[in-house]
N, C-alpha and C positions, 0 to 999 in steps of 0.2 A: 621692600626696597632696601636694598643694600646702602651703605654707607655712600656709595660711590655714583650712587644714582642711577643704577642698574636692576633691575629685576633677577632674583636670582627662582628659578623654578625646581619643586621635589615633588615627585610623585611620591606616596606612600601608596604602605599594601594597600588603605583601605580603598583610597582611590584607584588603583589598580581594580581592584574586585565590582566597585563601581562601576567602573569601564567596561569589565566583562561581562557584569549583569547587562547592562543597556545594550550590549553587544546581545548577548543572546533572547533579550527580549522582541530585538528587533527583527532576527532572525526566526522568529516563533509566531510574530505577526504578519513577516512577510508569506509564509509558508502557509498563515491561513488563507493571504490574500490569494494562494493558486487556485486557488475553488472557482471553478465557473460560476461568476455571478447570475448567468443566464440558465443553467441546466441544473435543476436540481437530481444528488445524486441518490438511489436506489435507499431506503431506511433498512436499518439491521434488524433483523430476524430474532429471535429469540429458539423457535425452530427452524429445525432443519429439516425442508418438504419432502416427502417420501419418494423415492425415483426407483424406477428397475431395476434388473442387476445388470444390465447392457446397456443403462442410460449412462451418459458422463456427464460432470459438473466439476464446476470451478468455485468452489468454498472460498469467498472473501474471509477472514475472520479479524475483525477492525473492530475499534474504539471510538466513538463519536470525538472528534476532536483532536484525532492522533494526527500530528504531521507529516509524517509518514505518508498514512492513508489519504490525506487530502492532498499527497504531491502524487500518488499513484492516478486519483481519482484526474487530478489535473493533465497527467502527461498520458494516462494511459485511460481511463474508466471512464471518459465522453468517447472514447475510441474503439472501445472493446466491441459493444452492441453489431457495432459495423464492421465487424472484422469476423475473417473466415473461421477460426477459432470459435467463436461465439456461436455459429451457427452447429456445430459438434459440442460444443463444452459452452455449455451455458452459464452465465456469472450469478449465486446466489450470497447475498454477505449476509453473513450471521454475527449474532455478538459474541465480543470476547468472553467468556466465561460461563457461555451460554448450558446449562444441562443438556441439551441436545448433543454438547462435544464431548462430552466424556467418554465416550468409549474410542475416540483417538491419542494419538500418541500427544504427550501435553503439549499445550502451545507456549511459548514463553512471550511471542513478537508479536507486534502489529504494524504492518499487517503482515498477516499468516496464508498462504493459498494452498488451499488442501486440492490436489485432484482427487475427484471420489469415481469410480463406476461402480454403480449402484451405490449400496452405503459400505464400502471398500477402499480406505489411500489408498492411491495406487503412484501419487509423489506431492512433494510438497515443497515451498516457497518458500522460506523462511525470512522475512522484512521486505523491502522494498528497496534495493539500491542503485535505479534509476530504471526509465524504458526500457531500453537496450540487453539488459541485461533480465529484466522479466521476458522478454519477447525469447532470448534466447533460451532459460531456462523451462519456459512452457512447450516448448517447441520439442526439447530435448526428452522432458515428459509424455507428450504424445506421441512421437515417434518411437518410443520405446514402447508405450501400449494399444499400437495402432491406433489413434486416435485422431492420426494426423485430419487437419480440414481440409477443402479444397484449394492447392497452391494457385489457382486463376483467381481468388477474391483478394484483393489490392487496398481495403480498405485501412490498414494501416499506415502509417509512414514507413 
């Protein structure tokens, strides 16, 4: 208190930093909280299951506990199964790191979406930055290697 009977308020750096911390701790639990409490999602793979050279797939390649991948899982990965996509390009998630991906081009992100036909990229994802923009990007990928799904299955938003 001042002389005067007044409060005088200072923020310092350290409080500042403070502030930012709890700021982004909160953002780090609300983002687990996107996780379907009700559907558990698909576990990662360590391999990668052997497919045709005409078969397609959709390489998750996530981190248990990435952010990222659990706001994917929340806006897009309860929605995937049921979507026409899926029913052409099937979702398989592997783990980061996993020996099975070394003979792709390296991953830096999580999460990573490789399309494979057979065991061939043929395009890829790189993070996650939001629905709308995976939807558009997958889209752009199969339509460029004939892959496209049935455009009458409505199961997305």
């Amino acid at each position: 208190m001042s002389g005067d009977g007044q409060h005088s308020f200072v923020l310092t750096q350290r409080d500042v930093f403070g502030v930012a911390f709890v700021f982004c701790l909160l953002v780090a639990v609300t983002m687990t909280s996107f996780a379907r409490a009700d559907e558990k999602p698909s576990p990662l793979l360590d391999n990668l299951p052997h497919a045709s050279d005409t078969e397609f797939r959709l390489v998750m390649v996530a981190i248990e506990g990435c952010p990222f991948c659990m706001r994917w899982q929340s806006q897009v990965g309860h929605l995937y199964p049921k979507s026409a996509e899926a029913k052409r390009v099937p979702l398989v998630k592997v783990r980061f790191g996993s020996k099975t991906l070394a003979g792709f081009k390296k991953i830096k992100y999580t999460p990573t979406f490789l399309v494979l036909r057979g065991q061939t990229e043929i395009g890829r994802i790189a993070g996650y930055p939001g629905a709308d923009p995976f939807w558009e990007e997958l889209g752009i990928i199969l339509n460029k290697h004939d892959a496209q799904p049935d455009p009458t299955n409505k199961a997305r938003p």
